[in-house]
Each structure stands twice: as structure tokens, then as C-alpha cells.
C-alpha atoms as one frame of an Amber mdcrd trajectory, in Angstrom:
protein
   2.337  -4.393 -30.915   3.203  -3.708 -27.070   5.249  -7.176 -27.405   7.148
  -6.247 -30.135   7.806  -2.894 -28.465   9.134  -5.095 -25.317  10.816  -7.385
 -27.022  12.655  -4.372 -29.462  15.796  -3.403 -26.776  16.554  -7.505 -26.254
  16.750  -8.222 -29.816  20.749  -6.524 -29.824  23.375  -9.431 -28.902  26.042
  -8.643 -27.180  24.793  -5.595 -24.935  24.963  -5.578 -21.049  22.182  -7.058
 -19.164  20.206  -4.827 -16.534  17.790  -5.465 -14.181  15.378  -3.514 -16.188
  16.069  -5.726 -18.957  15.845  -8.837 -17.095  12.407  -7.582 -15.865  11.053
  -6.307 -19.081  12.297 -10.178 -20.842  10.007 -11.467 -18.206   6.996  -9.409
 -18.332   6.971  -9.790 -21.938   7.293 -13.751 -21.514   4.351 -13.410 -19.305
   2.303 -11.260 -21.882   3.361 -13.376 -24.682   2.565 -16.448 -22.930  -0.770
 -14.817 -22.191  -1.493 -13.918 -25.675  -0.767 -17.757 -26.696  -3.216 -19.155
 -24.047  -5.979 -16.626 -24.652  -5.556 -15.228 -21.279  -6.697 -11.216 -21.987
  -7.038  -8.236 -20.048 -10.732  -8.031 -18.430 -10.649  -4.858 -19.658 -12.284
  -6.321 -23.150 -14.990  -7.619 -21.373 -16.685  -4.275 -21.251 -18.607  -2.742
 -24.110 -16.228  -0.739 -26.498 -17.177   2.930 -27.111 -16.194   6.021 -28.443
 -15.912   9.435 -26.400 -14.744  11.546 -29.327 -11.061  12.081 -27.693 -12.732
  14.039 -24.136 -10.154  14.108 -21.558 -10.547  12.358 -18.314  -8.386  14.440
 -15.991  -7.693  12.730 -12.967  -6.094  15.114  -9.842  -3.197  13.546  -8.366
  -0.403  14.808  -6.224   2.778  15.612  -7.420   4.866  12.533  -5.705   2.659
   9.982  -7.262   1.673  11.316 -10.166   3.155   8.279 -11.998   0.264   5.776
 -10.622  -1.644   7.515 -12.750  -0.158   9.013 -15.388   3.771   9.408 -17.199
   4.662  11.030 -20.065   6.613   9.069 -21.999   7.936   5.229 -22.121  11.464
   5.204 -20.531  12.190   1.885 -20.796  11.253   0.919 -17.058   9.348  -1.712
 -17.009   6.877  -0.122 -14.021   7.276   3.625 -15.980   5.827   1.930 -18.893
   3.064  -0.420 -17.471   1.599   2.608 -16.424   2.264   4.501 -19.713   0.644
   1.251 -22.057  -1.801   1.158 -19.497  -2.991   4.568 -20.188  -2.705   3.943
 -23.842  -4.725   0.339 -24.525  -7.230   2.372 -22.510  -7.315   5.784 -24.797
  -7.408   3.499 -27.315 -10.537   1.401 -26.534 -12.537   4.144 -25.302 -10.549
   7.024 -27.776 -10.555   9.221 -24.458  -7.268  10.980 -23.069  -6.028  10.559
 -19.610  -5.034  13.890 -18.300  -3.163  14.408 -14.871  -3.926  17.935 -13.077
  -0.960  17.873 -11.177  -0.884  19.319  -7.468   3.061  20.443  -7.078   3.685
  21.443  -3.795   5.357  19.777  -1.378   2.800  20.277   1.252   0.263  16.781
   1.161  -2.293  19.638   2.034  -2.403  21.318  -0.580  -3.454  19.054  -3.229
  -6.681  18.836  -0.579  -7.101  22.235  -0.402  -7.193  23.046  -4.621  -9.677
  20.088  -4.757 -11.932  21.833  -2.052 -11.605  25.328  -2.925 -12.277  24.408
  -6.845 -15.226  22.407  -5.796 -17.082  24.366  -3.653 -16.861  27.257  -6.252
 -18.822  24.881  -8.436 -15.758  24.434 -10.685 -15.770  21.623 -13.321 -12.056
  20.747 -12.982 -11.965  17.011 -12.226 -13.386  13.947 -13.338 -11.660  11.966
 -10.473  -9.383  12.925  -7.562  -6.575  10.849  -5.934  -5.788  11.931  -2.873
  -3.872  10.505   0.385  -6.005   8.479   2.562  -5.103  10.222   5.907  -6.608
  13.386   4.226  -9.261  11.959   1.270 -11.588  12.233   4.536 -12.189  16.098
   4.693 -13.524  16.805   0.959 -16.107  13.760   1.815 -17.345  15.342   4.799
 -17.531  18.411   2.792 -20.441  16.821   0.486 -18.321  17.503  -2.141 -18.063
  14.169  -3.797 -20.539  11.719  -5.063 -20.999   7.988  -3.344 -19.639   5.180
  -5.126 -23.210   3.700  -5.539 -24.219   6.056  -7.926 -21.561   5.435 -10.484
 -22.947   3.079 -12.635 -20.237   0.836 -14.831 -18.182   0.661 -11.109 -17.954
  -3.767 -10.009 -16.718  -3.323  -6.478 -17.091  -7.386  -6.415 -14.472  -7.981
  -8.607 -11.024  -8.967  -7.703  -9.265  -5.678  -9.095 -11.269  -3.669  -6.283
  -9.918  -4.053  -2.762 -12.559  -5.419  -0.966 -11.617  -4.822   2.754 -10.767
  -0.988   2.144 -14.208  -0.305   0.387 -16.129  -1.888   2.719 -14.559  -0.281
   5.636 -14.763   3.182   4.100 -18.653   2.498   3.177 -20.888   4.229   5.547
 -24.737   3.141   5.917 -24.162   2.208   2.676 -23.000   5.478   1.243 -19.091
   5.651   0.115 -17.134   8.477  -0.750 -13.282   7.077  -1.175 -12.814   4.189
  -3.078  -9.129   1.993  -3.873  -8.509  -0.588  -6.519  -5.425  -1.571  -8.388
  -5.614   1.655 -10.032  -4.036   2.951  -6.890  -0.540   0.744  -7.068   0.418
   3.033  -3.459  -1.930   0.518  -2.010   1.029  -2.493  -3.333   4.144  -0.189
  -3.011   3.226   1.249   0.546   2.269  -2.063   1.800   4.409  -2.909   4.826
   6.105  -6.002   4.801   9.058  -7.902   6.733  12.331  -8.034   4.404  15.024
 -10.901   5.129  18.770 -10.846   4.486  18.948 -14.096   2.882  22.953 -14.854
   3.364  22.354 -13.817   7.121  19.336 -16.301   7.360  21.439 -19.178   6.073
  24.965 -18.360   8.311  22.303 -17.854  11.145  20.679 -21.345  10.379  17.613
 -19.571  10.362  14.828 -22.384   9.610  12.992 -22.283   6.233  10.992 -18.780
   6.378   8.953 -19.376   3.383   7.760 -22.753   4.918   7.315 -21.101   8.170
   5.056 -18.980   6.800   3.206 -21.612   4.735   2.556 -23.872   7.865   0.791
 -20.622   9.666   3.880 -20.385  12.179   5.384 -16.907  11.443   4.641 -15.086
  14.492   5.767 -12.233  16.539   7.495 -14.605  18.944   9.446 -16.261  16.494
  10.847 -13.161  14.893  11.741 -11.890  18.672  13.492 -15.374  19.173  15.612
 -15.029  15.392  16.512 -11.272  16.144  17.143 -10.964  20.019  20.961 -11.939
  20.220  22.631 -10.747  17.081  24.077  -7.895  18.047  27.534  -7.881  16.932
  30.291  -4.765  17.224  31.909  -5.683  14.537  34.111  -2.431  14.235  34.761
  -2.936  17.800  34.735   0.728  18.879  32.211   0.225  22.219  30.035   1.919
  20.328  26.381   1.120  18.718  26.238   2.377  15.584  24.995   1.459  11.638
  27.704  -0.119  11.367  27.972  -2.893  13.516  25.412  -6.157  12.816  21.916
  -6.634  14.293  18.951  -8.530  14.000  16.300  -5.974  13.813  16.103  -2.422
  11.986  12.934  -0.502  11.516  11.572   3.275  12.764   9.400   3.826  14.877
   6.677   5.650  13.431   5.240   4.366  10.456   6.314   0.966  10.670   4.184
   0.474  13.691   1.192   1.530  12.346   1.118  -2.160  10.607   0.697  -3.634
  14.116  -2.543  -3.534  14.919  -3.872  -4.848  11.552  -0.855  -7.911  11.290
  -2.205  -8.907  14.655  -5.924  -8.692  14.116  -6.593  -5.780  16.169  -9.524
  -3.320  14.714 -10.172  -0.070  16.269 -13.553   0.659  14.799 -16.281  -1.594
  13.484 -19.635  -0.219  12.198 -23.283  -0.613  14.221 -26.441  -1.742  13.392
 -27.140   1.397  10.906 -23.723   0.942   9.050 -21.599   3.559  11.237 -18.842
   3.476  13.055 -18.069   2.834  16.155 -14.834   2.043  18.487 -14.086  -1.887
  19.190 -10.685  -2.053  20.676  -9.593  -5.254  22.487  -7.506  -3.689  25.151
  -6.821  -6.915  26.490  -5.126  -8.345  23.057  -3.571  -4.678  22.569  -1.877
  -4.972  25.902  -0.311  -8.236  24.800   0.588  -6.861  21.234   2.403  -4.012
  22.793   4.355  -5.718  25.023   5.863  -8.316  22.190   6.439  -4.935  20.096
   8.198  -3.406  22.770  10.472  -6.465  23.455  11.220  -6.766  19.828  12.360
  -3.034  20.217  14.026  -2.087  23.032  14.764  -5.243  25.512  18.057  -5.938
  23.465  20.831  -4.546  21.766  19.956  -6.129  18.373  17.632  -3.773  17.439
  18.523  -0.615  15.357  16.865   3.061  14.733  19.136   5.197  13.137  16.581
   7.826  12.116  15.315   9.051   8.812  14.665   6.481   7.413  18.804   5.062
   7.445  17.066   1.831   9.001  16.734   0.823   5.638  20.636   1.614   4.236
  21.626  -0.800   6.916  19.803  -3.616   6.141  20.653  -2.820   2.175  24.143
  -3.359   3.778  23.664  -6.374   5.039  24.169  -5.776   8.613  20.421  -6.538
  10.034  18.908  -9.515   9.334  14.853  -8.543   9.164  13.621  -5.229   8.336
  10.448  -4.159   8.507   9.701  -1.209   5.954   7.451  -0.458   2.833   7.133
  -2.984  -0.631   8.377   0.440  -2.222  11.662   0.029  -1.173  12.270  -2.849
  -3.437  12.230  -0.389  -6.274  14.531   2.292  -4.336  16.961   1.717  -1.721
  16.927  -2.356  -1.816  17.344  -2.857  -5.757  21.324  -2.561  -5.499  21.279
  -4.211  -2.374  24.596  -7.093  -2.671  23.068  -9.868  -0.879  19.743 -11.563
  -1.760  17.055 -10.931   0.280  13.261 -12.336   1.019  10.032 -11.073   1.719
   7.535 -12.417   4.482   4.320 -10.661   5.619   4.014  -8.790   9.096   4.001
 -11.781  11.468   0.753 -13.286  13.443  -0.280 -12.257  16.801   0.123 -15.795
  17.467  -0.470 -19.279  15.929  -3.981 -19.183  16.652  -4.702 -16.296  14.633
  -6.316 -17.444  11.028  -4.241 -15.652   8.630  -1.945 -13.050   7.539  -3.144
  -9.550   8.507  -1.022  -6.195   6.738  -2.251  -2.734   5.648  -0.594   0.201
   3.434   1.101   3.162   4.636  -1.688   6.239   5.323  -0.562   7.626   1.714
  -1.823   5.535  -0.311  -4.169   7.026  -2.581  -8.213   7.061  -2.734 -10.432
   7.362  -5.134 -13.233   9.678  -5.068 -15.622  11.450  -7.864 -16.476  14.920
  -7.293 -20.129  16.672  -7.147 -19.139  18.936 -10.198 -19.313  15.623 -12.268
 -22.593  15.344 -14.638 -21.624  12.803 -16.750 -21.628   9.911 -14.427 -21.518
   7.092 -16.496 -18.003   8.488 -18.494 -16.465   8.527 -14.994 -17.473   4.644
 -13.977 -16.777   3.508 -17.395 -12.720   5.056 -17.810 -12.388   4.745 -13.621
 -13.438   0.441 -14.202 -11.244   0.530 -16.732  -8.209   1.783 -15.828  -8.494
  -0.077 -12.806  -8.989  -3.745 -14.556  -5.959  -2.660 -16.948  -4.211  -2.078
 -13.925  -5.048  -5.539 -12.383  -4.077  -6.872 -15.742  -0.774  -4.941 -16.437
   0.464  -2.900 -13.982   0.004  -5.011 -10.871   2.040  -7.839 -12.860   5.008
  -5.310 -13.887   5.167  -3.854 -10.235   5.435  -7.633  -8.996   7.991  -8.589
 -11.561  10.313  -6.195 -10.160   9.979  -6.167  -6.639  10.804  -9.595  -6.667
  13.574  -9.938  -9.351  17.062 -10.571  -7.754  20.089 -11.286  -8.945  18.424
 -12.016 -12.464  16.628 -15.121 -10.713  13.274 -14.351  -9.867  12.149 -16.230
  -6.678   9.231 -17.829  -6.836   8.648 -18.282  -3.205   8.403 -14.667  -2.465
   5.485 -14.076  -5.026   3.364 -16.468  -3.281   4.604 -14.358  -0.326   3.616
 -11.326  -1.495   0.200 -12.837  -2.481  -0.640 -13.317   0.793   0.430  -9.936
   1.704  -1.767  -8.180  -0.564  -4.612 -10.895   0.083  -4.433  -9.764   3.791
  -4.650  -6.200   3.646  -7.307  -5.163   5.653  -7.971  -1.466   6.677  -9.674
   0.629   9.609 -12.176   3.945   8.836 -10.447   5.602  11.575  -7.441   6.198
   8.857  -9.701   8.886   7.020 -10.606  10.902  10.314  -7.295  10.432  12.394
  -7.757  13.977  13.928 -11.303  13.785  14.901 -10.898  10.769  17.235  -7.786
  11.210  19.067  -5.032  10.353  16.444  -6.943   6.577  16.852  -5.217   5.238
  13.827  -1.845   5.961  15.584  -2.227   4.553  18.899   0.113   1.964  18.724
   2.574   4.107  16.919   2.773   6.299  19.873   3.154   4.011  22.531   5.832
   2.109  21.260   7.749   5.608  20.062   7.221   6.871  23.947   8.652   3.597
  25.011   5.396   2.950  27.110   3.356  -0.538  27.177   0.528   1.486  29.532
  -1.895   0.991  27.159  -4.931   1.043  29.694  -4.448   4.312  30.871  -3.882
   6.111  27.934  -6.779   5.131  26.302  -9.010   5.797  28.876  -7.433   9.330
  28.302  -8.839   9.470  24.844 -11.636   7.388  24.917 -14.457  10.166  25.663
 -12.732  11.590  22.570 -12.780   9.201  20.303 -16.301   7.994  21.008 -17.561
  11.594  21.097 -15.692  12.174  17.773 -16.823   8.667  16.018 -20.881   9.593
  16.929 -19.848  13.194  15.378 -18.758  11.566  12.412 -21.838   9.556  11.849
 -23.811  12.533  12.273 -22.098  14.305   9.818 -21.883  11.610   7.327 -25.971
  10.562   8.261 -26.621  14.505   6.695 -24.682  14.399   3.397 -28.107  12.448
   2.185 -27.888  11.177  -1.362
């Protein structure tokens, strides 16, 4: 049926073609193609039962509220992954998926609701999505269950993101959880975006190899960027519109640093908690090649909120570094082709391709009101496999669809993005410890490469805050 509901708006001749169209032809080729092969959701692979229509209401913050939940199919092909996803679900377990929607702009408040509810003892939620930099706080609270007692959860299997759960698990107790359920985790994903004409007039070697044969590195990008700087209105001036060879911010952006270059900040002790590990040595290094690919030459462009990104989309930068989530926004009119490489290696000795996601992404987390334990591991697996299955797939197909020709390189590359997203603990406790999590960020925004003496500044703090946080963790107990 959901084929011959895809296949419905392409069966008119003679109508204009869209990108939504092109993308919702090849998803259905994909599912159709599945269907012939046998290839099925691993959703079916769990026991089928009936929960006589209950609700499983999921709170989720207004912004992303469509990760988990939409209202209606639209005809996007992303709107309604998510909204089939939802259904085939309902369906197999005859549940309904119910979003309790936090509306305010303020990322706080979602936090606060979900900790004022719960501490009143109110039965509210089944699940709660909440933004990583903040899904700390209600944990520390004891006002969630771990993760180990939810029976019908498979944290082994591929739809679970390994690295995050392991680094949120503490002595073997974990709170926050992520899987493809959470699609933030692919659309906040950073990622370095070529212009494709540029690449080619620049003679630019083959990226896509480059990155195949283990050789993308910070140095390289430095050496393609440095001296394109071009003012090409020829008013003296540096401004969006002349032509560079870098454009990013420099807040967020940087944050990807320190895991694309094999950097942790925290690893865990003998007892399972953590503790700070920071090679200042290779930190020094990785800030210095950061700064030079900021600030040592002209070709590198900040034009604020977030107009980094309009630049490149007008083809006047040749790499941008910015968020997978841009492909469906800003970039998906963009005129000129463009590729997509992961965050380059520290150097060539490094072993593989290191990213993370963007401190919103979403985490998953089962509050102590919950009785029923085994309803909430049964719909939360599901969803998530469905999501692996579906959703993932759909999000994929149109990130990387341009110009109607879908290029086939830059799935693998995305692959190994997602396959190398590895995340720090610090990220759930940033204020405890010093703003850890944003050290590089800083540096790099203050235009300083003193990285010894500014973390000695914080370093009683962030070990003082780290043992604090074991403590505190040690006495939630079961």
C-alpha cells in the first residue's frame, strides 16, 4: 500500500518534475526493489502485539517535533517517512504515537515542564526527547530510569548509535539514550560541503578518492583554500560577495574539531566514571592548523549569523563547513552542484574519519513515572528500527539528490560520516566542568592558540566538577 501511495503523484504524464518528486521516484524504487528481494524492515522481527490503541506520548520540543511525529503526509518525502513511520508502527502494535509538544522558544523550557511534571509524580510521558546539552539535568535529578532496565531495548544493534550510548553509560547505569529514532543525530551532523564547479576550475584533485585513500586532512584543506581570495566586485573591500576558499562560523562549527581529529576530553576510570583525558600536546597542534585555516589569509569568510552558508549556496567559497541539515534548507536551490566530505583527519596517521552532531540533537530518556516498562522498550525499539529502515533512507535520498542525478560517491561519503560519529559525556554537563565541551570553540572565536594556559585555568574546575558528577551519578542507585 505505502508503494502505491508513492508511486500515486508520478503516475500523471506531462506534469513538472520537482526535486521532491525525483526523491520520492527513488525512495519508492528502493522500497519496491526491497519488497522484490525480500529485504524487510527489522521491525517484523519482533513479536507482534496488541496494546488496545494506548497512546505512547513522546515529549519533544517544538523545533523538532517532526523527528518524531507530523500530522499529516505532505508529499515530502522526509515529512512522510516520518508520518508512515509512525503509522506501520500503530499498526503492528495498534498503539498511537502522541507528541506533547513543548512550544516555547526557550530550549529550557521543554527541560523545565519535564522536571517540574516529574517530580510532582505526574504520569505525563512515556518517553522524553530532549537536547543533549540539557538531557543531563533531569538525569541527575533521578528522575528517569537507566536504559538497562528496559527490557525489549538491543543497544547492539546497528540502529542504536553505539559510540553515544556508551559514552553516556555511567558504571553501567544510562540515563540518555540516541538511535535512528533521533534523525538530529544525521541532520546536525557536521560535515565539509564542496562547490563542485569551483573544485573542477580550481583543478582541485579527486576529493572523493582523497578521502577513500585516508588522505583528507586538515593540511590539505588549508593548502586548497589558502589563496582564493578573489575581489571580484573590485571595491577594496572584503565582503560576501567577493570569492573565497573557506566559509564557516565560528562557534558551532568548531565544536566538530576535537572529535574529527581524535581528541577526547573525558574517558571513564576503572569504576565506569568519568574522568578528564585531554592531550594538550595534540590540542596545541589542532589549534594551530584551525587557526591558520581561519585567520592567516584572506580566503576565509565569517559573515555572521549564519550568512556563511548563503555564500557558499552562491557559489563564491569553495568548502564550507556547516550542518547535514542544510542540505534540506539553504543548499537545496543552490545553482551549482556540490559534494560532501567528512571533517578532515588530524593527519594521515590518524585511523579513520572522526565527526560528531551539533549539541541539539536529541536524547532519549524514560522517565521514573513510567510503570509499564516493557510498553516503553517495545514502541521505543520499534520506532527506532523503522527509523533505521525508513526514515534514515528518505533523509539520505534527499540530502544527496542534485540536479535530479543522485551521486553515488557522496553516499558512501556520508556513510563514513555517520560511521564516525563519536561523542564525549562532557556534552551533557557542559556547565559543571568549565564549558569543557567548548574549549576549542572558544579559543579559536578569541583568536588565541594558548591552549596551555587556559586550561590550566579551568582544570581544578573541571576535575573538581567531573569527581562531583560521579558522585552524584554513584547515588541515583538503581
Amino acid at each position: 500500500m505505502l508503494t502505491a501511495v508513492m508511486v500515486a503523484p508520478l503516475a500523471s504524464c506531462g506534469e513538472q518534475t520537482t526535486d521532491d518528486d525525483v526523491a520520492t521516484s527513488e525512495v519508492t524504487d528502493i522500497e519496491t526493489s526491497a519488497e522484490t528481494e525480500g529485504d524487510v524492515s527489522p521491525l517484523y522481527e519482533m513479536e507482534q502485539k496488541d496494546y488496545g490503541g494506548r497512546e505512547f506520548r513522546i515529549s519533544v520540543n517544538e523545533k523538532y517535533t517532526d523527528e518524531m511525529w507530523v500530522e499529516e503526509e505532505t508529499g515530502e518525502v522526509t515529512n512522510d517517512a516520518v508520518y508512515n513511520r509512525n503509522l506501520v508502527v500503530e499498526d503492528y502494535f495498534n498503539v498511537k504515537i502522541t507528541p506533547i509538544i513543548s512550544s516555547s522558544s526557550d530550549n529550557n523550557a521543554q527541560v523545565n515542564e519535564i522536571t517540574q511534571s516529574l517530580m510532582a509524580g505526574d504520569d505525563v510521558y512515556d518517553l522524553t526527547a530532549v537536547y543533549t546539552y540539557l538531557a543531563g539535568g533531569p538525569a541527575l535529578e533521578g528522575l528517569y530510569h537507566s536504559w538497562d532496565k528496559i527490557p525489549g531495548v538491543d543497544f547492539s544493534r546497528e540502529w542504536w548509535i553505539q559510540s553515544a550510548n556508551e559514552a553516556f553509560t555511567i558504571n553501567g547505569k544510562q540515563y540518555v539514550a540516541v538511535g535512528d529514532l533521533s534523525i538530529t543525530t544525521l541532520l546536525l551532523s557536521y560535515a565539509v560541503f564542496f562547490n563542485q564547479r569551483l573544485a573542477e576550475d580550481y583543478q582541485f584533485p579527486d576529493l572523493y578518492q582523497t578521502v577513500l585513500d585516508g588522505d583528507w586532512t586538515i593540511d590539505m584543506l588549508i593548502s586548497l583554500s589558502k589563496d582564493l581570495y578573489q575581489d571580484l566586485n573590485n571595491d577594496g573591500k572584503v565582503d560576501e560577495n567577493d570569492a573565497f576558499g573557506f566559509a564557516a562560523d565560528n562557534v558551532t562549527n568548531l565544536d566538530a574539531y576535537t572529535a574529527a581529529f581524535d581528541i577526547p576530553l573525558t574517558t571513564k576510570d576503572e569504576n565506569g566514571y568519568p574522568t578528564a583525558c585531554v592531550d594538550l600536546e595534540r590540542l596545541q597542534t589542532a589549534i594551530e592548523k584551525v587557526y591558520s585555516l581561519y585567520y592567516d589569509t584572506p580566503s576565509y569568510i565569517d559573515t555572521g549569523s549564519g550568512k556563511e552558508i548563503t555564500v557558499f549556496a552562491n557559489g563564491n567559497t569553495a568548502f564550507l563547513t556547516t550542518w547535514i541539515n542544510n542540505s534540506f534548507s539553504t543548499l537545496r536551490d543552490m545553482k551549482d552542484d556540490y559534494g560532501i566530505l567528512p571533517y578532515p583527519k588530524f593527519d594521515e596517521n590518524q585511523d579513520k574519519y572522526y565527526s560528531n552532531s551539533m549539541d541539539n540533537y536529541s536524547l532519549l530518556s524514560v522517565p521514573k513515572t513510567v510503570t509499564d516498562l516493557e510498553f516503553v522498550g517495545t514502541i521505543t525499539e520499534a520506532l527506532t528500527r523503522e527509523s533505521h529502515y525508513s526514515v534514515v533512507p528518505a533523509y539520505y535520498d534527499v540530502a544527496l539528490t542534485s540536479k535530479y542525478a543522485r551521486d553515488e560517491q557522496s553516499v558512501a561519503m556520508l556513510d563514513i560520516i555517520m560511521d564516525g560519529r563519536q561523542y564525549d559525556f562532557s556534552i551533557l554537563h557542559n556547565g559543571q566542568i568549565a564549558d569543557l565541551p567548548y574549549f576549542f570553540r572558544n579559543l579559536i572565536a578569541a583568536k588565541s592558540t594558548n591552549v596551555a594556559s587556559k586550561y590550566a585555568a579551568i582544570e581544578s574546575q573541571v576535575n573538581e566538577g567531573l569527581k562531583s558528577l560521579g558522585d552524584s551519578y554513584a547515588s541515583l542507585g538503581d
